[in-house]
C-alpha positions as CSV (number, residue, x, y, z in Angstrom):
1,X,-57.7,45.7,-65.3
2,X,-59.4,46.9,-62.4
3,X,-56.9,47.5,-59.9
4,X,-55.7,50.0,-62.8
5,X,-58.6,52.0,-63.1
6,X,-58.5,55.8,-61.6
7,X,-62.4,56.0,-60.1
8,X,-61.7,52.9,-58.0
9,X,-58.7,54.1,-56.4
10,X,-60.8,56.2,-53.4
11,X,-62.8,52.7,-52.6
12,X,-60.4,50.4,-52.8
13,X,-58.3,52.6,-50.2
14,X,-61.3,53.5,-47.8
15,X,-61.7,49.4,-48.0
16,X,-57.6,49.0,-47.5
17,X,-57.4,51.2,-45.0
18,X,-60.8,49.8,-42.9
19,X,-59.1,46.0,-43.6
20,X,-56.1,47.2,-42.3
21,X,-57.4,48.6,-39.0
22,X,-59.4,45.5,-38.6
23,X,-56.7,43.7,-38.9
24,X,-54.7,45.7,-36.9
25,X,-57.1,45.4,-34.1
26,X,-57.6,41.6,-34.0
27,X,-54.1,41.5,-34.1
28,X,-53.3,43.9,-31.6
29,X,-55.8,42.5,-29.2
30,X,-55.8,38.5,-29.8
31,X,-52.1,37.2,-31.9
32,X,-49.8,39.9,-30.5
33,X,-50.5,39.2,-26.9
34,X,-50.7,35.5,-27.5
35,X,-46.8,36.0,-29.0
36,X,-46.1,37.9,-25.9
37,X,-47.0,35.2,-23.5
38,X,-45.7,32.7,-25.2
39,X,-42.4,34.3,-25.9
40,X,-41.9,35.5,-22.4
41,X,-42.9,31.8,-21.3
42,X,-40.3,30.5,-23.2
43,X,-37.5,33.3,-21.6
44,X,-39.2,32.6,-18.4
45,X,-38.3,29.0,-19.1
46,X,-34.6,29.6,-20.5
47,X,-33.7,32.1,-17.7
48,X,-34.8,29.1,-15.3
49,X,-33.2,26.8,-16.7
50,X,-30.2,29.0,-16.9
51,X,-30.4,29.5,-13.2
52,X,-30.9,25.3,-12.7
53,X,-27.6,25.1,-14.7
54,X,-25.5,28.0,-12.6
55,X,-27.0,26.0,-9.4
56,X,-26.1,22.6,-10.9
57,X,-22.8,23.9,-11.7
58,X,-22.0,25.6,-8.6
59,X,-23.0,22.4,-6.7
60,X,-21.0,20.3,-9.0
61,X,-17.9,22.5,-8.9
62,X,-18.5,21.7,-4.5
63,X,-19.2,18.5,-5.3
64,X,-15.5,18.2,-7.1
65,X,-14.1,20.2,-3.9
66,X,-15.2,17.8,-1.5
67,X,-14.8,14.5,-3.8
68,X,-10.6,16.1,-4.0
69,X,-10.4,16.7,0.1
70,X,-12.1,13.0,0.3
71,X,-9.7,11.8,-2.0
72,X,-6.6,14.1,-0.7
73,X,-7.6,12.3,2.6
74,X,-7.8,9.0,1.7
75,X,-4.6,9.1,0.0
76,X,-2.8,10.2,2.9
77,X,-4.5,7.7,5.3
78,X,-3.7,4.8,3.2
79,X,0.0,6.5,3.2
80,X,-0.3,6.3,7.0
81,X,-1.5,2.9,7.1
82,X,1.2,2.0,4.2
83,X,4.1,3.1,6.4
84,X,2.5,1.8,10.1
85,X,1.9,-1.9,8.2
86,X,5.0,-1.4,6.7
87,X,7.0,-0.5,10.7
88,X,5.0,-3.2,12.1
89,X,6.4,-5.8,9.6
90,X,9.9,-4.6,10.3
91,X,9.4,-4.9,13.6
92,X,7.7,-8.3,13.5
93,X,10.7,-9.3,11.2
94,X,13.3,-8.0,13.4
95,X,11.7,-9.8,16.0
96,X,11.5,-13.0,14.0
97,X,14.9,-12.4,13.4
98,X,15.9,-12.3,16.9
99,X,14.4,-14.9,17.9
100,X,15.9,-17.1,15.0
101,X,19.4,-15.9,15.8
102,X,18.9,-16.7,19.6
103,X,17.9,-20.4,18.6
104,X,20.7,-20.5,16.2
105,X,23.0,-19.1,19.3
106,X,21.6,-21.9,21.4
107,X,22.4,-24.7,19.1
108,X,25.7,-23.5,18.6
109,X,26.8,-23.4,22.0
110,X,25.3,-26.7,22.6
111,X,27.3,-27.8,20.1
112,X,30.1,-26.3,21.0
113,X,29.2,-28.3,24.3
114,X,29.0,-31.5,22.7
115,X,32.3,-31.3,20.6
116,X,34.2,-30.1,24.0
117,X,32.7,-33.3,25.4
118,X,33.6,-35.5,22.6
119,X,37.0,-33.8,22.8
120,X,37.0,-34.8,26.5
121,X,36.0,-37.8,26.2
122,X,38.5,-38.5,22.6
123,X,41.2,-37.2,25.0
124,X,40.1,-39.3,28.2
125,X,40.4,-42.4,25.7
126,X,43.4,-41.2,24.2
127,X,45.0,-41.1,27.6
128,X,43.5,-44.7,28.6
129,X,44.4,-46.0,25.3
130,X,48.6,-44.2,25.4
131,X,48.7,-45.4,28.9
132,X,48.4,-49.0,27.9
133,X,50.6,-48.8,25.0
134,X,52.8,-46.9,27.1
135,X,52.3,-49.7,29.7
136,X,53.0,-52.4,26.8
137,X,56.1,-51.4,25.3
138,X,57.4,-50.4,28.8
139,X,56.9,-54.5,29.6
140,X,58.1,-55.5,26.2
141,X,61.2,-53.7,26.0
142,X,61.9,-54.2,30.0
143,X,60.3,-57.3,30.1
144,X,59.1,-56.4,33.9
145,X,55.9,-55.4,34.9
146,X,54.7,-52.1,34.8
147,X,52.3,-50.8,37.2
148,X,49.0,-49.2,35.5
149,X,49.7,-46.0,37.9
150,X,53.4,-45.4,36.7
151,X,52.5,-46.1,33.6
152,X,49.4,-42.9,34.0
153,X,51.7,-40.2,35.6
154,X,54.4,-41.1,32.5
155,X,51.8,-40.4,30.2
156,X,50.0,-37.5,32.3
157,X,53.6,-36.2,32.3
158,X,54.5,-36.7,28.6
159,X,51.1,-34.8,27.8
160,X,51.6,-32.0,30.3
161,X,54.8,-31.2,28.9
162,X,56.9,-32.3,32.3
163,X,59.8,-34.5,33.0
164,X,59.1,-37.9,34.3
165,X,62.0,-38.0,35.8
């Protein structure tokens, strides 16, 4: 074997060492700063988008703030609304009400008016109609005739709770 033999240990290390310097050099001067750029390109790239997300974040967490005071408002506007809808009804209702109850009022005391007329008018014939029988028996049991106006006061008496006399 080659590699093995003693006398070709001096070349074979002159040519290691003159492969490895070349080597060296290309690499040094052409890969290693094509690694560099590309690596700091790529941290260039995730510190910027780290940034965008810390901006994004920061405008999303303002975002949330203002979305919560919209919302915080909202709520108590449609509270406000709520209870003034809610205090005009009542009020429409009570009016309604009030109105309602005045018309009921009204048709009671008209018919309160109408029965005291009917009672008037029972009572007028009541009179009318006790006056004759009054009249009536007064002839049947006497058998004279009995004036209409005697007959009246007797009743009109009777009713009022006097004597006749």
């Amino acid at each position: 074997m080659p590699q093995m033999e003693f006398a070709d240990y001096a070349p074979q290390i002159v040519w290691l060492v003159i492969t490895f310097a070349v080597f060296y050099f290309l690499m040094a001067r052409f890969a290693i700063p094509g690694v560099e750029r590309v690596l700091t390109a790529r941290e260039d790239r995730i510190q910027g988008d780290l940034n965008r997300a810390q901006a994004l974040g920061q405008q999303a967490e303002a975002a949330q703030k203002a979305f919560e005071k919209v919302s915080a408002e909202s709520r108590a506007t449609a509270q406000r609304l709520s209870a003034e809808a809610r205090a005009s009804a009542q009020a429409a209702q009570a009016t309604r009400m009030a109105a309602v109850e005045a018309q009921l009022m009204d048709r009671l005391r008209k018919a309160d008016e109408d029965v005291a007329r009917a009672r008037a008018s029972a009572m007028q014939g009541l009179g009318t109609m006790a006056t004759d029988i009054a009249q009536a028996a007064a002839e049947k049991l006497t058998g004279a005739k009995v004036a209409r106006e005697a007959a009246a006061k007797a009743v009109d008496n009777e009713m009022s709770g006097k004597d006749a006399g």
